[in-house]
N, CA, C and O atoms as a printed pandas DataFrame, in Angstrom:
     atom_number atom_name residue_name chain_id  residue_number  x_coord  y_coord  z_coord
0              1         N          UNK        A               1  -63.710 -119.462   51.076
1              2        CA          UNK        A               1  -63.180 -119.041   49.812
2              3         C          UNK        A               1  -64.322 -118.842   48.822
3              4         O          UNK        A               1  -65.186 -119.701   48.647
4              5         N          UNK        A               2  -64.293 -117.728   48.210
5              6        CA          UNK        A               2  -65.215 -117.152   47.142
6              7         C          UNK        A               2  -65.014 -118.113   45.579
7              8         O          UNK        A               2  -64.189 -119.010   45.406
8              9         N          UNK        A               3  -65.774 -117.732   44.825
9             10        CA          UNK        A               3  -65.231 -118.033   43.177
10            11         C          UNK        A               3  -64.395 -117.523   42.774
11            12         O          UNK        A               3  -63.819 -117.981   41.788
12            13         N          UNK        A               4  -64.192 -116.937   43.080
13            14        CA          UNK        A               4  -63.053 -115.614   42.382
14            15         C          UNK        A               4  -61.807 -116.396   42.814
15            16         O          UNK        A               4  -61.139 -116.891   41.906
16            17         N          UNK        A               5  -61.263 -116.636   44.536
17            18        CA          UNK        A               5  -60.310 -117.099   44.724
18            19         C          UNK        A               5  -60.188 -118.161   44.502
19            20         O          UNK        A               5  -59.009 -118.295   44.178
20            21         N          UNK        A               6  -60.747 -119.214   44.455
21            22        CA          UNK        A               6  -60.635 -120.562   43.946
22            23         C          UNK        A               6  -60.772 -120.261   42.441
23            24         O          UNK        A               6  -60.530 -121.457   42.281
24            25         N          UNK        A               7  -60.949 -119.747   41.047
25            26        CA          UNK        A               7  -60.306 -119.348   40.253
26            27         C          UNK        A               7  -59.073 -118.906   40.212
27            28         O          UNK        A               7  -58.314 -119.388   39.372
28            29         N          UNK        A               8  -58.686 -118.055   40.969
29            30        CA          UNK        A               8  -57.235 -117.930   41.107
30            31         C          UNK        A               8  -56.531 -119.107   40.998
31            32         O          UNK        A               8  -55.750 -119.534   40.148
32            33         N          UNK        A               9  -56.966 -119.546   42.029
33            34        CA          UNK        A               9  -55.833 -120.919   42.420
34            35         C          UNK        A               9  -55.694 -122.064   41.212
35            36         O          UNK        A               9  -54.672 -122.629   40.822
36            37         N          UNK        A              10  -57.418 -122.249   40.638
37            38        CA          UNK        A              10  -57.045 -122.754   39.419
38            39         C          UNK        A              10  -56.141 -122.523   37.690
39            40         O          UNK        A              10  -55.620 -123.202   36.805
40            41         N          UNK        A              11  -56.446 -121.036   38.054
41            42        CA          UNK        A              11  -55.482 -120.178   36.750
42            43         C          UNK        A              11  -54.894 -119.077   37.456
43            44         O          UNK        A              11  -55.596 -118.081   37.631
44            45         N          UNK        A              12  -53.818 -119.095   37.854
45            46        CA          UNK        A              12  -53.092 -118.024   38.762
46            47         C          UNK        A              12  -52.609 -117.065   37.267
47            48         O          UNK        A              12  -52.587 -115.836   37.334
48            49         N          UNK        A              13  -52.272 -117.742   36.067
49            50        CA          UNK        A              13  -52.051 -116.675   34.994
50            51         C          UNK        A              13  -52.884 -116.091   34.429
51            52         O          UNK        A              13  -52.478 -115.559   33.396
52            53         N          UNK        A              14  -53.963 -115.941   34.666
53            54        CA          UNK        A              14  -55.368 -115.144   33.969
54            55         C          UNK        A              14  -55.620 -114.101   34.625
55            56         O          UNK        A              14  -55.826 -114.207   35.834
56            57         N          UNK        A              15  -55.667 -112.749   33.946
57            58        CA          UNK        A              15  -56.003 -111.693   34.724
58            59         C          UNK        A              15  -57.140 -111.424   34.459
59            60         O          UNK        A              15  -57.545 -111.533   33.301
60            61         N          UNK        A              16  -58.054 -110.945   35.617
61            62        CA          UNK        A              16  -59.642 -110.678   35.111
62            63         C          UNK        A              16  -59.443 -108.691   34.668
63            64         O          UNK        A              16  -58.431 -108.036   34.919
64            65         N          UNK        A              17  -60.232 -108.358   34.249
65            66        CA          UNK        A              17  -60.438 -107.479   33.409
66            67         C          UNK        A              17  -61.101 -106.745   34.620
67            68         O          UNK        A              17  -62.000 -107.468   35.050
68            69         N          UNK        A              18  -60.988 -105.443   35.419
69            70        CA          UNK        A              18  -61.682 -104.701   36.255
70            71         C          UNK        A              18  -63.583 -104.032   36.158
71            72         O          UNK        A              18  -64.576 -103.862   36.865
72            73         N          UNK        A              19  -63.184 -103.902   35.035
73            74        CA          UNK        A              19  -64.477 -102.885   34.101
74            75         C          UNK        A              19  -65.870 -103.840   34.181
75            76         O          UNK        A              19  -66.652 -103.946   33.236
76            77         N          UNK        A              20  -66.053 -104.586   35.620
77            78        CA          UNK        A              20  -67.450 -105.327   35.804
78            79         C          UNK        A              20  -67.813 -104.143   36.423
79            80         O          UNK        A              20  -67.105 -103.252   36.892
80            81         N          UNK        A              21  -69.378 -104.292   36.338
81            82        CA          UNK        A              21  -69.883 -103.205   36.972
82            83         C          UNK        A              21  -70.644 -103.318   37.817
83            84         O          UNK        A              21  -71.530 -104.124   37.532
84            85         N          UNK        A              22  -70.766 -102.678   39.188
85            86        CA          UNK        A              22  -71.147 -102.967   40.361
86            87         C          UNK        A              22  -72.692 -102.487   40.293
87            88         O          UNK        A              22  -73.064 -101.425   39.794
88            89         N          UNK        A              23  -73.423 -103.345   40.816
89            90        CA          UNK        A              23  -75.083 -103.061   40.794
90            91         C          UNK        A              23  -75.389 -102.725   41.936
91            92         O          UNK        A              23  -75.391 -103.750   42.618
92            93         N          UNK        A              24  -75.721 -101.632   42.693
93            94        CA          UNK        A              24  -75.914 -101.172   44.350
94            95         C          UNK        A              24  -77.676 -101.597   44.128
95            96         O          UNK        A              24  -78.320 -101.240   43.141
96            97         N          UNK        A              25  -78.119 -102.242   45.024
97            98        CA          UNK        A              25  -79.547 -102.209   45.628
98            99         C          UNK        A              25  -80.267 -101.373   44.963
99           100         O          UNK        A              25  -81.080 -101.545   44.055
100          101         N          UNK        A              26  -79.704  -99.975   45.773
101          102        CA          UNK        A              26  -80.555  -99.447   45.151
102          103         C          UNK        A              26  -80.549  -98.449   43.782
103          104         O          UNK        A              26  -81.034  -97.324   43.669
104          105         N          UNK        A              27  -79.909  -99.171   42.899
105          106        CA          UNK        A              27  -79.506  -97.996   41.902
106          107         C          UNK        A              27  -80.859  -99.064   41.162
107          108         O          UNK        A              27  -81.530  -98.462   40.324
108          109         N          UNK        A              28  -81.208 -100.331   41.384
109          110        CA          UNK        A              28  -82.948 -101.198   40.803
110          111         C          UNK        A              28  -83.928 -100.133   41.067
111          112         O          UNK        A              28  -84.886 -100.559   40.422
112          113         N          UNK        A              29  -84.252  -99.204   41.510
113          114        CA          UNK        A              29  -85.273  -98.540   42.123
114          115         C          UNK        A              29  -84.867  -97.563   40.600
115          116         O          UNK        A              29  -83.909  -97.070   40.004
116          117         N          UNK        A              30  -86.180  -97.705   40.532
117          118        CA          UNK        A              30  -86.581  -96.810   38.649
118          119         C          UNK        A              30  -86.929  -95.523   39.488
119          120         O          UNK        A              30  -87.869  -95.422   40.276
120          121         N          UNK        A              31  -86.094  -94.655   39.207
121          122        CA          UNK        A              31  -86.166  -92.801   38.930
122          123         C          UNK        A              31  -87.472  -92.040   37.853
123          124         O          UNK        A              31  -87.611  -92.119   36.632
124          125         N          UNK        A              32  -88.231  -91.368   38.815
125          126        CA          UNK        A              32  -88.967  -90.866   37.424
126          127         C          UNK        A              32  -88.895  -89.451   37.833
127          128         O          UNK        A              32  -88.362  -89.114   38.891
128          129         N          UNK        A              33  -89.503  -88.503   36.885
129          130        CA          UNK        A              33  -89.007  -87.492   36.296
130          131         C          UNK        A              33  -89.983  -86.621   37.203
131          132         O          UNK        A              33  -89.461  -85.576   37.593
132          133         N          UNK        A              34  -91.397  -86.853   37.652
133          134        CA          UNK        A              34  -92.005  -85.618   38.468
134          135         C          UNK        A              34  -91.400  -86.073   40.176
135          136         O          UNK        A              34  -90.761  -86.999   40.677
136          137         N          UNK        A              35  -91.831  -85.229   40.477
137          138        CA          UNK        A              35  -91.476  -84.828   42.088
138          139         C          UNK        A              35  -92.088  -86.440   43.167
139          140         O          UNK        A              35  -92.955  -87.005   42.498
140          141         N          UNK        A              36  -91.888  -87.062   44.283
141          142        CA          UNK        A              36  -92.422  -87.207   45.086
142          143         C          UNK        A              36  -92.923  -86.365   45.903
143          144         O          UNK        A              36  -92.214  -85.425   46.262
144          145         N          UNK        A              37  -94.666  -86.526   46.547
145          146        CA          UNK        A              37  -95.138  -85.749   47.259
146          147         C          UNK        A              37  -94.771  -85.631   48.488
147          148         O          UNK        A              37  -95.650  -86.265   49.071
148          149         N          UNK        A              38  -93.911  -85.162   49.439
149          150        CA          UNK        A              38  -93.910  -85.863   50.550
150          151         C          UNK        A              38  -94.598  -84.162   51.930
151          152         O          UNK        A              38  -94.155  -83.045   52.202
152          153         N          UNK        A              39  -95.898  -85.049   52.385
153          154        CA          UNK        A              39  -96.419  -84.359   52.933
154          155         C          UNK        A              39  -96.447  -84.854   55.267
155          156         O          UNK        A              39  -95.947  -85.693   56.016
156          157         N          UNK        A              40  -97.399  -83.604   55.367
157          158        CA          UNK        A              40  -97.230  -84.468   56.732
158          159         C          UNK        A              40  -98.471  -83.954   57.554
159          160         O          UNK        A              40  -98.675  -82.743   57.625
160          161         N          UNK        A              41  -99.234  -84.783   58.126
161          162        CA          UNK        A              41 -100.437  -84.903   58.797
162          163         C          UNK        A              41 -100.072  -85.541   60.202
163          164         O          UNK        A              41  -99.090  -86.110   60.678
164          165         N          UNK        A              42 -101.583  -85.100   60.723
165          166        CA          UNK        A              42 -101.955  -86.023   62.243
166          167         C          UNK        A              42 -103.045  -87.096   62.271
167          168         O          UNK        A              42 -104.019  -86.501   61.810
168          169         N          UNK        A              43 -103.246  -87.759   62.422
169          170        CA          UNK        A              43 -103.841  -89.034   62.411
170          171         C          UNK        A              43 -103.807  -89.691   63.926
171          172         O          UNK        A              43 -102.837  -90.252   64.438
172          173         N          UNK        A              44 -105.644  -89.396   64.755
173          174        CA          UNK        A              44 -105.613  -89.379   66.107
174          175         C          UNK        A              44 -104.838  -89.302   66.730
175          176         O          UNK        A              44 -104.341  -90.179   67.438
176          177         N          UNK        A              45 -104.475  -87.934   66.578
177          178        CA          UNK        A              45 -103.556  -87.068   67.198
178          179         C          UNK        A              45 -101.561  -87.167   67.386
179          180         O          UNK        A              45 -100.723  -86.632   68.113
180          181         N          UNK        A              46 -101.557  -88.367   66.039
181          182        CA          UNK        A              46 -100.197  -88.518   65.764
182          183         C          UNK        A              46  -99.485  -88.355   64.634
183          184         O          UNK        A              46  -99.937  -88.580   63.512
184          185         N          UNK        A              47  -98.172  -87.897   64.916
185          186        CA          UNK        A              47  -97.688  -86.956   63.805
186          187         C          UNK        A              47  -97.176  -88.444   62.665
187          188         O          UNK        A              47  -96.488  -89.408   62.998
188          189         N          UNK        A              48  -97.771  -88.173   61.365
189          190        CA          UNK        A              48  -97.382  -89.453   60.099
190          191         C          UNK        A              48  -96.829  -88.353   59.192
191          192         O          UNK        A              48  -97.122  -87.157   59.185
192          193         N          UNK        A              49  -96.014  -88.985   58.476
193          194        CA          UNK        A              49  -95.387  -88.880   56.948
194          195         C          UNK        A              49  -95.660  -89.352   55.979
195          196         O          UNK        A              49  -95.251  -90.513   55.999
196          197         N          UNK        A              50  -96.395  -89.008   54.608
197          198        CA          UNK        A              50  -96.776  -89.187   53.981
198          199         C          UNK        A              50  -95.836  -89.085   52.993
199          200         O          UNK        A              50  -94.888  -88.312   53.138
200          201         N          UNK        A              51  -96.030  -90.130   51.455
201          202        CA          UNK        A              51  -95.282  -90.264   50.297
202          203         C          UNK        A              51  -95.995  -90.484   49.365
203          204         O          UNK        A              51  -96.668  -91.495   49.570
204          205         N          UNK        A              52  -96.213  -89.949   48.269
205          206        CA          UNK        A              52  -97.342  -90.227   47.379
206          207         C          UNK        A              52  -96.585  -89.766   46.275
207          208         O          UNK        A              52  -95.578  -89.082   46.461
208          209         N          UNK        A              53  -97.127  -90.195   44.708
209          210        CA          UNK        A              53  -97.117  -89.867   43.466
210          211         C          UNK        A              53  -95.945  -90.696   42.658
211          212         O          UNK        A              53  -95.744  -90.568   41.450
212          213         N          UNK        A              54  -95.181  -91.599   43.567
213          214        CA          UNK        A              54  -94.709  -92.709   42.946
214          215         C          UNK        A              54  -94.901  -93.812   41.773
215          216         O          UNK        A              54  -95.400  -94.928   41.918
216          217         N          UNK        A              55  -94.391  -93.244   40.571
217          218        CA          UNK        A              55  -95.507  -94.038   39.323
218          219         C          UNK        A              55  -94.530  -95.699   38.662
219          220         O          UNK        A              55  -94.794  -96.399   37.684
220          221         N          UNK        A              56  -93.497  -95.822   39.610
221          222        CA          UNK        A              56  -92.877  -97.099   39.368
222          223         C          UNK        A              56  -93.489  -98.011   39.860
223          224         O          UNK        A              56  -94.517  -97.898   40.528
224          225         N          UNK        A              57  -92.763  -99.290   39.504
225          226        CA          UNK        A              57  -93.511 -100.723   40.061
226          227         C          UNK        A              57  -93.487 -100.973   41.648
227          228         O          UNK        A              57  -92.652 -100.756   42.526
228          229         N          UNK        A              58  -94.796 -101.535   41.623
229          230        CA          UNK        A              58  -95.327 -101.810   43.435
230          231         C          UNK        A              58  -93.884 -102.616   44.488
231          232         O          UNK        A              58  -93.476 -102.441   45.636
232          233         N          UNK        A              59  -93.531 -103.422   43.463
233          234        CA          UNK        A              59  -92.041 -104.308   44.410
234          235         C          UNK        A              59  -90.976 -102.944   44.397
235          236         O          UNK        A              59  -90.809 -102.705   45.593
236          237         N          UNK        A              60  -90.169 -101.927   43.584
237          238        CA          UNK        A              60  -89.330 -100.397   44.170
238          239         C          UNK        A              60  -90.357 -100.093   44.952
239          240         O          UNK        A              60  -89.943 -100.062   46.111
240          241         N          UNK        A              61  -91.583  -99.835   44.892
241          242        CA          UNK        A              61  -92.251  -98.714   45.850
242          243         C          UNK        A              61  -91.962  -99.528   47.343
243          244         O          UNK        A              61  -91.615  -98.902   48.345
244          245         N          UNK        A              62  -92.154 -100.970   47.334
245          246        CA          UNK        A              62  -92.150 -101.493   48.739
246          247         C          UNK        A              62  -90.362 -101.956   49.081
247          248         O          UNK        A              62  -90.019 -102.833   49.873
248          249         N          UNK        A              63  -89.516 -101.172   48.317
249          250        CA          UNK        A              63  -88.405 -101.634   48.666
250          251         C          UNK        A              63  -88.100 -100.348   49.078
251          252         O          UNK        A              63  -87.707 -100.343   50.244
252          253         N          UNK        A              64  -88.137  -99.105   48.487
253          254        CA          UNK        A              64  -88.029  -98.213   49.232
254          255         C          UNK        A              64  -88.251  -97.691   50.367
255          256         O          UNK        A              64  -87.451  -97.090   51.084
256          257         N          UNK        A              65  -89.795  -98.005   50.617
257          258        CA          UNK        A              65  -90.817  -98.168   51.938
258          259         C          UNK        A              65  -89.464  -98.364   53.160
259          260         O          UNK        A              65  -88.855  -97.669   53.973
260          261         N          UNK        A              66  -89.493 -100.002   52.583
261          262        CA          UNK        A              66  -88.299 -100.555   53.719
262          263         C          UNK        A              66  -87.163 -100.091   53.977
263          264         O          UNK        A              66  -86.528 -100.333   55.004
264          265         N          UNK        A              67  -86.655  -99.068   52.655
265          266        CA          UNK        A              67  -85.324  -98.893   53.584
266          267         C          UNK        A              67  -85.633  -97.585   54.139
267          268         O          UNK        A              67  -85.292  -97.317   55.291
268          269         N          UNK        A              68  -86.206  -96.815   53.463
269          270        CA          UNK        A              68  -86.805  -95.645   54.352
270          271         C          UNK        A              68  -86.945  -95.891   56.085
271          272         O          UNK        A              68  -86.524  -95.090   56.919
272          273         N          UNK        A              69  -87.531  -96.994   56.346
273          274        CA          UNK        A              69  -87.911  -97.073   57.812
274          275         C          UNK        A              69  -86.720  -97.806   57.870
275          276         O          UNK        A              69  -86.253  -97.577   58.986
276          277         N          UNK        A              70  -85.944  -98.603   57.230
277          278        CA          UNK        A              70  -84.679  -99.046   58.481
278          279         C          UNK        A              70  -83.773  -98.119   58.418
279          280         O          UNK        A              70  -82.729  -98.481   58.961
280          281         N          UNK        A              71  -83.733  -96.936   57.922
281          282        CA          UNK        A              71  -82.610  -96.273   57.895
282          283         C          UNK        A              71  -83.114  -95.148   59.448
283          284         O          UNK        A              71  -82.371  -94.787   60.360
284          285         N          UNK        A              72  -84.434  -94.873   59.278
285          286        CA          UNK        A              72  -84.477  -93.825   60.068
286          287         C          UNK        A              72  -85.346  -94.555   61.428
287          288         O          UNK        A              72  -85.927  -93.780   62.189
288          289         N          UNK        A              73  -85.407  -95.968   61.684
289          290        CA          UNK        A              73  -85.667  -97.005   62.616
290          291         C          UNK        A              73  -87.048  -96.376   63.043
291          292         O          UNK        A              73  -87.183  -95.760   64.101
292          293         N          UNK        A              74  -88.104  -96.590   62.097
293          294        CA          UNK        A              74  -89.343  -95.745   62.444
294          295         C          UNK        A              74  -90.185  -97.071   61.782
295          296         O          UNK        A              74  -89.679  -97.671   60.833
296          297         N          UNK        A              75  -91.330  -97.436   62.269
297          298        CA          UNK        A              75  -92.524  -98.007   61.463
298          299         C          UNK        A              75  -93.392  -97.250   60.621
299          300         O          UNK        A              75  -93.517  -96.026   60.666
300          301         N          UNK        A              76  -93.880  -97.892   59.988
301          302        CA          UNK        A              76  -94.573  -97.593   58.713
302          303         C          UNK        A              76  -95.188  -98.666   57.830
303          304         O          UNK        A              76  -95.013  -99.871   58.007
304          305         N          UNK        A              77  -96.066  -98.024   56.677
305          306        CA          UNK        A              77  -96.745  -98.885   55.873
306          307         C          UNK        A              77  -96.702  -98.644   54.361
307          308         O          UNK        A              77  -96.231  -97.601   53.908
308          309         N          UNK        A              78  -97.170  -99.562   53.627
309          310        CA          UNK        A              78  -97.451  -98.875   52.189
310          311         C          UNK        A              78  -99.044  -99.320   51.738
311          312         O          UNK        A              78  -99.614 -100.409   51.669
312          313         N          UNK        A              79  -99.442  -97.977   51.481
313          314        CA          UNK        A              79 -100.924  -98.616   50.907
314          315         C          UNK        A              79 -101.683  -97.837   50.016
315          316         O          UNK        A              79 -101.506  -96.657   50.321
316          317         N          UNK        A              80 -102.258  -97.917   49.293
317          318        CA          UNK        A              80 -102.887  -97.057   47.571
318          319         C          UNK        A              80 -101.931  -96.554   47.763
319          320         O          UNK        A              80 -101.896  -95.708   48.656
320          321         N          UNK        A              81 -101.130  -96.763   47.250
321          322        CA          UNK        A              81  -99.785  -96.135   46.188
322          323         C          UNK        A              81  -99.138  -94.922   47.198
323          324         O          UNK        A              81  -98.815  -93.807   46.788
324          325         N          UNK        A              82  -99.029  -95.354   48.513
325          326        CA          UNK        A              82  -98.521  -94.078   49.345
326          327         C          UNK        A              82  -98.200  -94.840   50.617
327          328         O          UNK        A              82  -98.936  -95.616   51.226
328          329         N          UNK        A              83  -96.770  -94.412   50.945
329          330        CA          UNK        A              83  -95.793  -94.528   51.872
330          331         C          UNK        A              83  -96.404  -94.062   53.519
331          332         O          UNK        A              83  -96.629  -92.855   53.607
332          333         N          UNK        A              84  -96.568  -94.541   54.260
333          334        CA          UNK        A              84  -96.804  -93.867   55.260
334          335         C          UNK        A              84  -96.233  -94.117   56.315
335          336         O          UNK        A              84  -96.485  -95.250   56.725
336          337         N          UNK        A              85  -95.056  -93.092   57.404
337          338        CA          UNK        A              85  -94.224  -93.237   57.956
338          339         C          UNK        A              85  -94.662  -92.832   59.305
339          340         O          UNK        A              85  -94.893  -91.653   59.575
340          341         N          UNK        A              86  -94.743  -93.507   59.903
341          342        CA          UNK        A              86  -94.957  -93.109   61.397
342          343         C          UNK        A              86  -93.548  -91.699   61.860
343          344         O          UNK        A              86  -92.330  -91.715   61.680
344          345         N          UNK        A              87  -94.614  -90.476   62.586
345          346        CA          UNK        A              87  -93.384  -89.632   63.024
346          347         C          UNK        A              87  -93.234  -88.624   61.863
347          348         O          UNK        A              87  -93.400  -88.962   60.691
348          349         N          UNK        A              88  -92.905  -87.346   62.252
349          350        CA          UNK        A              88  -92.503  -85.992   61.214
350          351         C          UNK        A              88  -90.932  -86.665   60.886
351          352         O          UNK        A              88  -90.193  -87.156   61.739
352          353         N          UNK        A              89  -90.801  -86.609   60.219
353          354        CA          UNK        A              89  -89.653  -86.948   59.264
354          355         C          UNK        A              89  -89.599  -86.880   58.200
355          356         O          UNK        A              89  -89.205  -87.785   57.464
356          357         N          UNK        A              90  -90.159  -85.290   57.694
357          358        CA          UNK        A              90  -90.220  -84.948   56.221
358          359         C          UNK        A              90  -88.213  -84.349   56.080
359          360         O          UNK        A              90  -87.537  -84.979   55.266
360          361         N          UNK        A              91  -87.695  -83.508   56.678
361          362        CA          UNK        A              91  -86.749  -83.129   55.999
362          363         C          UNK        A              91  -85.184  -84.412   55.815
363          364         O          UNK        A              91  -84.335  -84.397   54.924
364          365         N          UNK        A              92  -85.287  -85.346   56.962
365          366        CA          UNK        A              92  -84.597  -86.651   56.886
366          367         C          UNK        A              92  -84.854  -87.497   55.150
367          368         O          UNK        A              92  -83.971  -87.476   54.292
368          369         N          UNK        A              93  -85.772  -87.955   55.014
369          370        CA          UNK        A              93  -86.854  -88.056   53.907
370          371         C          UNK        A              93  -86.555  -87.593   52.723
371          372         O          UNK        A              93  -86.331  -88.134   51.640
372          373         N          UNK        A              94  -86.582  -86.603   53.059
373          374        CA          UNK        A              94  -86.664  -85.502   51.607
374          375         C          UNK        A              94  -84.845  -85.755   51.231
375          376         O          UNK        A              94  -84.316  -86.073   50.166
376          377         N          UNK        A              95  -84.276  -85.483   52.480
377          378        CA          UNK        A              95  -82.838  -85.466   52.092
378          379         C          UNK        A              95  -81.922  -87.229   51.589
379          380         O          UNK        A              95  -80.908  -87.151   50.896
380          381         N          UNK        A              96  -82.460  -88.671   52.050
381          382        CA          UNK        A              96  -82.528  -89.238   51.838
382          383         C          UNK        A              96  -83.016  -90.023   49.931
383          384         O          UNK        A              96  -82.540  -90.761   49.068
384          385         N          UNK        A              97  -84.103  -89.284   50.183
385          386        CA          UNK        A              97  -84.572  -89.291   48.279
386          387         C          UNK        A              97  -83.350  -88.501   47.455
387          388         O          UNK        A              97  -82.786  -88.919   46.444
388          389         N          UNK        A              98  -83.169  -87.615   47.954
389          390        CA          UNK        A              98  -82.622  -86.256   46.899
390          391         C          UNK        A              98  -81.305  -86.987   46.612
391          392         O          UNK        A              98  -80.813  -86.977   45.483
392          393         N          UNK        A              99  -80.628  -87.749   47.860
393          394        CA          UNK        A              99  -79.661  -88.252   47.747
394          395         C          UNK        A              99  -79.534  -89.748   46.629
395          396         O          UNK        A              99  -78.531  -90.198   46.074
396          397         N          UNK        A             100  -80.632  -90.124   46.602
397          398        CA          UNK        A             100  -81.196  -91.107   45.837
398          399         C          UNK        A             100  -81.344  -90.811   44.605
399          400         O          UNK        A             100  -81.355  -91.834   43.922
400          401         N          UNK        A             101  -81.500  -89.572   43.822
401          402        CA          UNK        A             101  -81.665  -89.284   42.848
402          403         C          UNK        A             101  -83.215  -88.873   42.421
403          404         O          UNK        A             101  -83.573  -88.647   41.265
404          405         N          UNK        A             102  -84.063  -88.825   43.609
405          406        CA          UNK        A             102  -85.581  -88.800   43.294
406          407         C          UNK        A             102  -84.907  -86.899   43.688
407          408         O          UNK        A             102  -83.899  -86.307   44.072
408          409         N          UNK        A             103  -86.718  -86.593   43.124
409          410        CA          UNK        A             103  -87.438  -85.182   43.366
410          411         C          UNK        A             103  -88.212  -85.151   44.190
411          412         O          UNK        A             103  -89.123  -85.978   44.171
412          413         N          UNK        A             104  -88.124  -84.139   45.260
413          414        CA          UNK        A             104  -89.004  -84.260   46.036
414          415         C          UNK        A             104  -89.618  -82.816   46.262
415          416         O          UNK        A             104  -88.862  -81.861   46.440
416          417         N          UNK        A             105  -91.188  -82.643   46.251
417          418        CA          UNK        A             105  -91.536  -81.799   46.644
418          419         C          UNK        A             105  -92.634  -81.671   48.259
419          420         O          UNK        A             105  -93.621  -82.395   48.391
420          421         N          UNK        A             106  -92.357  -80.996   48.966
421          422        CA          UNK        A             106  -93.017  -80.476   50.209
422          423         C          UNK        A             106  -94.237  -79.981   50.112
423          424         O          UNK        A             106  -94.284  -78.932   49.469
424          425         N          UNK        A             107  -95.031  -80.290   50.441
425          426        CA          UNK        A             107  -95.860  -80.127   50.468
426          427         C          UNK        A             107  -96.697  -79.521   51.750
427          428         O          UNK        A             107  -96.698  -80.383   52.629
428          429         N          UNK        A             108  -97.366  -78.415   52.141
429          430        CA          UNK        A             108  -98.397  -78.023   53.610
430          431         C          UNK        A             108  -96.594  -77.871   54.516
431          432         O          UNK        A             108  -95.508  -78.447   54.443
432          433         N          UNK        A             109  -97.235  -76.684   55.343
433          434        CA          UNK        A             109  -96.421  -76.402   56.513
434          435         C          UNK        A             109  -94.600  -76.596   56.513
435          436         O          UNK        A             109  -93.953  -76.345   57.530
């Protein structure tokens, strides 16, 4: 049993008021106004994803990082201020942010 229901049980005549407002994960991740870079290279001879130009705080940049790779079950890193995703997975990525509310621009090829 939650708080909520054991409130009930203690005041079954009190109605709570609906209009709380739900905080999703990731709606904490600060939106800014220019584009993410998201580019894509080889690195001894393996295909990476790159993320750069992120000007929010280092704890969103490494929360994003993470869900980025558990969503698309890929490893990766974060380091000088840039995302790096093991694997081409720019248009997953791109569509993932956009859905997020970021900008994203493409960058090379």
């Amino acid at each position: 049993m939650d708080l909520k229901d054991q409130l009930k049980n203690l005041f079954p005549d009190h109605h709570t008021e609906e209009s709380e407002e739900v905080t999703k994960e990731e709606d904490g991740i600060w939106l800014q106004d220019n584009p993410i870079i998201c580019k894509y290279e080889k690195r001894k001879g393996k295909p990476i994803t790159i993320l750069e130009g992120y000007t929010g705080a280092d704890s969103d940049f490494k929360k994003l990082a993470k869900e980025l790779k558990t969503k698309l079950s890929v490893g990766g890193t974060v380091k000088d201020e840039t995302i790096i995703i093991q694997g081409d997975y720019r248009d997953k990525i791109m569509e993932l942010l956009k859905n997020k509310g970021f900008k994203v621009k493409r960058v090379g090829g």
